[in-house]
C-alpha positions in Angstrom: 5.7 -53.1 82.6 8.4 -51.0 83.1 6.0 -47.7 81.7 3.2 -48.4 83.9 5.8 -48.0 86.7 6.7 -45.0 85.5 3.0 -43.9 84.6 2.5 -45.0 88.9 5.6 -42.7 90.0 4.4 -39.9 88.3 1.0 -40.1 88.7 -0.4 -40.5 85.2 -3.8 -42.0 84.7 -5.4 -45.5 83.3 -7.3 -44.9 80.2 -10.7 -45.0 80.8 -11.2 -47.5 79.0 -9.5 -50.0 80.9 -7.1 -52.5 81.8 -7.7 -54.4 78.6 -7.0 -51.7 76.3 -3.2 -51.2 75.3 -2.5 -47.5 75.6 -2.1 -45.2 72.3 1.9 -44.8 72.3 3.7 -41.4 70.9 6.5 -42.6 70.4 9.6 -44.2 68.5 11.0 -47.8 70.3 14.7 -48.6 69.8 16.5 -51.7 70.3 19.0 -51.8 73.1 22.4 -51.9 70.8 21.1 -48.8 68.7 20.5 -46.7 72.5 24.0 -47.4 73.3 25.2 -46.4 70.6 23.5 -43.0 70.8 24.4 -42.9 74.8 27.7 -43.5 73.5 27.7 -40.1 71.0 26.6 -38.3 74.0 29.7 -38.8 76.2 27.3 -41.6 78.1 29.5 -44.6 79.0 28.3 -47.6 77.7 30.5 -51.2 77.8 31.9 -52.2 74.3 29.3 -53.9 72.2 28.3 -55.1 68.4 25.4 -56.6 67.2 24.9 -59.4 65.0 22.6 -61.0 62.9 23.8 -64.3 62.1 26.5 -67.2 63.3 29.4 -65.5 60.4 28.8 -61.9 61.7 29.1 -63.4 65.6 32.9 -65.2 64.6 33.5 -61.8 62.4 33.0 -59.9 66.0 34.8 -62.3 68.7 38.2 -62.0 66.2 37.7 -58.1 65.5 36.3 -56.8 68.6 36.6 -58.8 72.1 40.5 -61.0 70.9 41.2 -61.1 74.4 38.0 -61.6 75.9 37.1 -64.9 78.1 33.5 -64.6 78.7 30.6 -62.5 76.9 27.0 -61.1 77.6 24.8 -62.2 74.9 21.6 -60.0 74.8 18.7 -61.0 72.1 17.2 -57.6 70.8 13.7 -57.7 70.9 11.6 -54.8 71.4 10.0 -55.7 74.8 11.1 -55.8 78.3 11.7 -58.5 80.4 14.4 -60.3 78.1 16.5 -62.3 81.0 13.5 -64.3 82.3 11.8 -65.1 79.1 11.4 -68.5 77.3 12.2 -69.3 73.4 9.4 -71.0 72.0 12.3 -73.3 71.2 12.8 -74.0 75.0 16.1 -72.4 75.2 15.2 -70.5 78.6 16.3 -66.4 79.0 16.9 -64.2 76.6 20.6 -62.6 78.0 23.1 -65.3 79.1 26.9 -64.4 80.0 29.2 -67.5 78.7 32.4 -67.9 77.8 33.7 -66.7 74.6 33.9 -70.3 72.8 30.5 -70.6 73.7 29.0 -67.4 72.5 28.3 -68.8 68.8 26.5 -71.4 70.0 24.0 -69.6 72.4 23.6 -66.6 69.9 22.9 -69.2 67.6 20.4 -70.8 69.3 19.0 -67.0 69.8 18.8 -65.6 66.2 15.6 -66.3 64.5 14.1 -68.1 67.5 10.7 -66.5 69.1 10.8 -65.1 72.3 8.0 -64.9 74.6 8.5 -62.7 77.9 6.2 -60.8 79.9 5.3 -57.9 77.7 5.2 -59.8 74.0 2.4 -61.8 75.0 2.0 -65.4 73.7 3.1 -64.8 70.5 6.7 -63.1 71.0 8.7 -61.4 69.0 11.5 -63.0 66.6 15.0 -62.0 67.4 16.2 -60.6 64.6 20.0 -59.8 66.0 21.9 -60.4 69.2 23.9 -58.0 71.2 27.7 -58.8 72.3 28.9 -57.0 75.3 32.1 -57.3 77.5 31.3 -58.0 80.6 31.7 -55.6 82.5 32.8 -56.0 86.7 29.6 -54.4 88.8 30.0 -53.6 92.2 26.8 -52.4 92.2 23.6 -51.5 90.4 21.4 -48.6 90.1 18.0 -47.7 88.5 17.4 -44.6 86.5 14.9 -43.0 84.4 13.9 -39.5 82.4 10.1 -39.6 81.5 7.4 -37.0 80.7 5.5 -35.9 84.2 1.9 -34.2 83.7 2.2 -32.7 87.5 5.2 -30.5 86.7 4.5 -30.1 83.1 8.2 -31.2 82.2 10.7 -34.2 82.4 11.0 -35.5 85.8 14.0 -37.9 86.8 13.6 -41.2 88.7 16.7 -42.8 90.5 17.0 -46.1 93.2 20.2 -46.9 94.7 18.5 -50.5 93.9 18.6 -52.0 90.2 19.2 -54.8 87.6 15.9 -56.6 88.5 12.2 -55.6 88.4 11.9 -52.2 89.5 8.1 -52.1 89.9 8.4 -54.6 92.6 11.0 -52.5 94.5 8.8 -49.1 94.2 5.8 -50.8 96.0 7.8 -52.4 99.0 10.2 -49.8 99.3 9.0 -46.7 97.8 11.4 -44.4 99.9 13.6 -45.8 97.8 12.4 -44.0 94.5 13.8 -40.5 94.2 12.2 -38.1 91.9 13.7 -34.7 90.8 11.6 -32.8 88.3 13.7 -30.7 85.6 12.4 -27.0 84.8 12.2 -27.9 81.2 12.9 -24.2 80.5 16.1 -23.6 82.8 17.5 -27.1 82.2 19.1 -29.5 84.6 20.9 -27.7 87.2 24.4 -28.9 88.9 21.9 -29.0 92.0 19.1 -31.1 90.1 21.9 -33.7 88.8 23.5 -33.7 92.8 20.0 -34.7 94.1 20.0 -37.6 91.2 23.0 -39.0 92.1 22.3 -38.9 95.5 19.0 -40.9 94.9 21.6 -43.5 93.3 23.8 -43.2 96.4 26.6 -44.8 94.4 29.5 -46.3 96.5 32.6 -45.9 94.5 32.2 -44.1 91.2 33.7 -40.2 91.2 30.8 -37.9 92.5 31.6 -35.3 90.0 32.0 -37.0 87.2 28.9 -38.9 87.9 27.0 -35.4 88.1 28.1 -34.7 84.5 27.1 -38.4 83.3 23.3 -37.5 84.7 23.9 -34.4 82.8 25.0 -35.9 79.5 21.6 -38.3 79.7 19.2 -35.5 80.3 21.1 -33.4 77.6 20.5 -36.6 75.1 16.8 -36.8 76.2 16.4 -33.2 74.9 18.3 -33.1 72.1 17.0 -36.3 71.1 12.8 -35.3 71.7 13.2 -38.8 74.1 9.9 -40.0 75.8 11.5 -42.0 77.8 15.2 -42.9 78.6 15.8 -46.2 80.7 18.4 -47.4 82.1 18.3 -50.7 84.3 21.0 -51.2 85.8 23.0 -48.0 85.3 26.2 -49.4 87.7 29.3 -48.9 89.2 32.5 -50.8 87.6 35.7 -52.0 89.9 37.1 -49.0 87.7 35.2 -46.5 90.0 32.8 -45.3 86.5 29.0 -45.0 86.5 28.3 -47.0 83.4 25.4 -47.4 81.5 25.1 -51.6 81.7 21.1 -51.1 79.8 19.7 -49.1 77.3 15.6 -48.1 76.9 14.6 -45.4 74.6 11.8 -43.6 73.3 11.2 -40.9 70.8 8.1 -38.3 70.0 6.8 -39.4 67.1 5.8 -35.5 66.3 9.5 -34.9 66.2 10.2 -37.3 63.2 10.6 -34.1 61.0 14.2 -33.2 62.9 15.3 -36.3 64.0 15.8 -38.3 61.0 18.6 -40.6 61.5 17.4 -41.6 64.7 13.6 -42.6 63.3 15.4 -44.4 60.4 16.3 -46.9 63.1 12.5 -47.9 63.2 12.4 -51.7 63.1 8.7 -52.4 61.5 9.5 -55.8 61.6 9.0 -55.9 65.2 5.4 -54.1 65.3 2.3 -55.3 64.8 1.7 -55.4 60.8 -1.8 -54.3 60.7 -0.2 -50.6 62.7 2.5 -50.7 60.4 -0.4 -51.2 57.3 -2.6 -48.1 59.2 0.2 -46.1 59.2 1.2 -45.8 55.7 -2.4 -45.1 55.1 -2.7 -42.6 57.5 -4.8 -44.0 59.8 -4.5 -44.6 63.4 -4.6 -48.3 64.7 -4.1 -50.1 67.9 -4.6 -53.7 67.2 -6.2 -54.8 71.0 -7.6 -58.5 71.7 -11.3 -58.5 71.6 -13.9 -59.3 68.8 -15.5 -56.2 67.4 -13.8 -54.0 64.7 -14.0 -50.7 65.2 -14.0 -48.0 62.7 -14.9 -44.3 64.0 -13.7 -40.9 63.4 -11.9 -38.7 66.0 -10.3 -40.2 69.5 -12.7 -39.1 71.8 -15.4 -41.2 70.1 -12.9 -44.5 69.8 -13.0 -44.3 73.4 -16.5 -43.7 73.8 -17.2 -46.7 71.4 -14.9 -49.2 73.2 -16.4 -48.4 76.8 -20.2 -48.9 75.1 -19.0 -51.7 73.3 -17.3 -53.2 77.3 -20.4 -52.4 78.9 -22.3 -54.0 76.8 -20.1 -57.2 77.4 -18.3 -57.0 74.5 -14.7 -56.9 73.9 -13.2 -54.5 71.0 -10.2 -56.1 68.7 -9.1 -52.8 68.2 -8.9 -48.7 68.3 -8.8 -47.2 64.2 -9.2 -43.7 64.0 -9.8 -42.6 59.9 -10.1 -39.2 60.8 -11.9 -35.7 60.2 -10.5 -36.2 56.8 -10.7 -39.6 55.9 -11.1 -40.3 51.9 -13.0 -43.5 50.4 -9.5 -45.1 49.6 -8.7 -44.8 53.5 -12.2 -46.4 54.5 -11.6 -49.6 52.3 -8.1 -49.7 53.8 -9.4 -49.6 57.1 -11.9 -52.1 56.0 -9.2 -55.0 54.6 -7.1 -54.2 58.2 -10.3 -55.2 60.3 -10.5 -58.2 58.1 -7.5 -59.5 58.5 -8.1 -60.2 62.0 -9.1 -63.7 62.2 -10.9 -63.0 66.0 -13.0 -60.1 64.3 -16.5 -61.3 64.7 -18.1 -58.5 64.1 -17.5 -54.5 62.7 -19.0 -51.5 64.3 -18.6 -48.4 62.0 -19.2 -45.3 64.0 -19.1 -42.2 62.4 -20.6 -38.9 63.6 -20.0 -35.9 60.4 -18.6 -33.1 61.0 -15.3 -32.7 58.8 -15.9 -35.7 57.9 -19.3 -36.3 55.6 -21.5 -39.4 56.1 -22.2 -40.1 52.6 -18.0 -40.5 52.0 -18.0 -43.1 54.7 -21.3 -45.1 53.1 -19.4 -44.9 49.7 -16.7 -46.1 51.5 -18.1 -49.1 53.5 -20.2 -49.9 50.0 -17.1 -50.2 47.9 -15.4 -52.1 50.7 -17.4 -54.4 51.5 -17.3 -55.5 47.6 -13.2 -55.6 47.7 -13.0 -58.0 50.3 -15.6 -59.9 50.8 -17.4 -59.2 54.0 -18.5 -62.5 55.7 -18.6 -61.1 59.0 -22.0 -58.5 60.3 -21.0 -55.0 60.0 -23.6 -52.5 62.4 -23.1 -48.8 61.0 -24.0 -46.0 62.9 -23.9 -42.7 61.0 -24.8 -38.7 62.5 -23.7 -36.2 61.0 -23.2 -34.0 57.9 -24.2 -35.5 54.6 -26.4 -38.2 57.3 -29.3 -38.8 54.6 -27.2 -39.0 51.9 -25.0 -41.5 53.7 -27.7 -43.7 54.8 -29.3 -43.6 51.3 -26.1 -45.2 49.7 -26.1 -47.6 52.4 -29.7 -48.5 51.9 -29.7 -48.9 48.4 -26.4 -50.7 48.3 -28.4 -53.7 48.6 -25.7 -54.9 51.0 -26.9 -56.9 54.7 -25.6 -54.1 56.5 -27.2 -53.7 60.4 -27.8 -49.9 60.8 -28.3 -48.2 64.6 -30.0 -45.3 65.7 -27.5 -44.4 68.1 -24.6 -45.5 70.1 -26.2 -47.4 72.5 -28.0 -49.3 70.1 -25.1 -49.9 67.8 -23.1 -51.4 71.0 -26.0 -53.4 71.1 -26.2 -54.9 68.1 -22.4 -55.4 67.6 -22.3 -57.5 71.1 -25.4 -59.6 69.7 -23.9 -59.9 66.5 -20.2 -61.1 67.5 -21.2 -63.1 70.1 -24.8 -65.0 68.4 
């Protein structure tokens, strides 16, 4: 939700492949305790928080850290927005509750290892692994502000509202003069002038003006530093205490800059992503597990594109986007192959591979010897072009195996649609 905003405010485009398709994301996701904690090493001011992962750890925490507190914010870290107005699949409704201290173990209780469903989990939700503790804070008044990637300027590009702390998409359509946006010459840095113009979009009432200008500083500096995709902060806020505070922490990380920022990718949780892209990615494969019913296995990303629209225009729906590859070996194919299986709504598999790099007669080898490991019982349509194509449809041929083969696209969408949906 919250990135399709972003995508709106600075003009980014829908893949072309639709609303249905969940876009290809570069980057890292962090839980909300572990991007305060890294605001927190950049001179960012965040309130006083520890997470938790079970009822011992919570008592361990109200005794060491918040003695003299009488009420708590109680956060469940899930990686998806939308948090406060979701539902536990236990019934227990929202997912961030502020009680009093002798109430906190009970509520975070009721939180850890529970399900939560909100707006951009889906149905199934995520399991909340740990809960954050926070003091609660006193807000005067709330804020929005954001650092994202924007394609027009060719740089990072900040977004401020003097509104937050509730959905800002809503706010940017009704009141779009709201949204101010300051692009950042990514070579000359954030100016004292750029981080003025930002805090005037936040137009905060009380906090110190100047040290507010070097808190905008400090975040930009941290989305740098850091190879951030994004950096989210809803509500950034005002305190009786006259500080701009960080009261929300959203963070993303380039996934190409895993190499120098180590610690900060060891954070990964991989319990909170879909297993089949955690599967692809130790093999080296790039999956996006999507909600149709046709597998689809092709090589390059301009082609997985290609395929899906085909595959929608023929009234089909595609149950994913795997990529093997220029360079894809026979191990990788029957990987890809047990992936696409395991997806009980996969009703069908559409192989599409056009050679270049990558030689035809691998991928047949590789379909062959898949389809023996595990057990096929679903049609496969294979649609092969390319180097090594005579070879590869040779192996396929004589493999003995009911596979559908297709001239070209078009007639592989064809037959995938007829087969998944018979």
């Amino acid at each position: 939700m919250v990135r399709g905003l972003l995508n709106k405010l600075v003009s980014r485009s829908l893949s072309v492949a639709g609303k249905w398709q969940h876009h290809q994301l570069r980057r890292l996701n962090i839980h909300e305790y572990q991007g305060a904690e890294l605001m927190s090493k950049h001179g960012i001011n965040v309130p006083r928080g520890v997470a938790v992962s079970s009822v011992e750890e919570v008592r361990k925490a109200i005794k060491d850290v918040f003695p003299n507190e009488k009420e708590l914010v109680v956060k469940s870290q899930i990686l998806a927005g939308g948090r406060g107005l979701g539902t536990f699949k236990s019934g227990l409704q929202g997912g961030v509750h502020i009680v009093k201290t002798e109430q906190v173990e009970d509520i975070a209780g009721k939180m850890l290892g529970q399900i939560l469903v909100t707006k951009q989990t889906g149905p199934q939700g995520k399991i909340v692994g740990k809960v954050y503790l926070c003091e609660k804070l006193s807000l005067i008044n709330e804020m929005y502000f954001a650092i994202t990637l924007d394609r027009t300027s060719a740089g990072p590009i900040i977004i401020a509202c003097r509104k937050g702390g509730t959905s800002i998409e809503d706010l940017a359509e009704k009141f779009p003069d709201m949204i101010a946006k300051v692009p950042i010459d990514v070579f000359e840095g954030i100016t004292d002038e750029d981080a003025a113009k930002v805090v005037d979009g936040l137009a905060p009432k009380v906090a110190d003006r100047n040290k507010s200008i070097e808190q905008v500083k400090n975040l930009y500096k941290l989305f740098v530093d850091c190879d951030c995709t994004l950096l989210e902060i809803n509500p950034i806020a005002e305190t009786a205490d006259n500080q701009l505070v960080a009261a929300d922490a959203k963070l993303n990380f380039d996934d190409n800059a895993a190499y120098r920022q180590k610690e900060i990718f060891a954070l990964r949780d991989t319990t909170q992503e879909d297993p089949r892209e955690v599967t692809a990615a130790k093999a080296d494969l790039n999956y996006i597990g999507l909600d149709g019913e046709i597998g689809c296995m092709v090589n390059g990303a301009g082609l997985a594109m290609a395929t899906m629209d085909i595959i929608k225009l023929h009234g089909g729906t595609p149950a994913n986007f795997l990529d093997v590859g220029g360079n894809a070996s026979e191990g990788q194919v029957i990987e890809a192959f047990k992936i696409l299986t395991a997806d009980d709504k996969v009703k069908a598999i559409l192989v599409n591979i056009f050679g270049g790099i990558m030689k035809c007669d691998v991928i047949a080898s590789g379909i062959v010897n898949a389809a023996k490991e595990v057990a096929l019982k679903v049609p496969v349509i294979v649609r092969l072009e390319g180097t090594n194509v005579d070879q590869g449809k040779r192996i396929l041929k004589e493999s003995g195996m009911a596979l559908i083969t297709a001239e070209d696209l078009d007639d592989a969408a064809q037959k995938a649609v007829k087969a998944a949906y018979k």
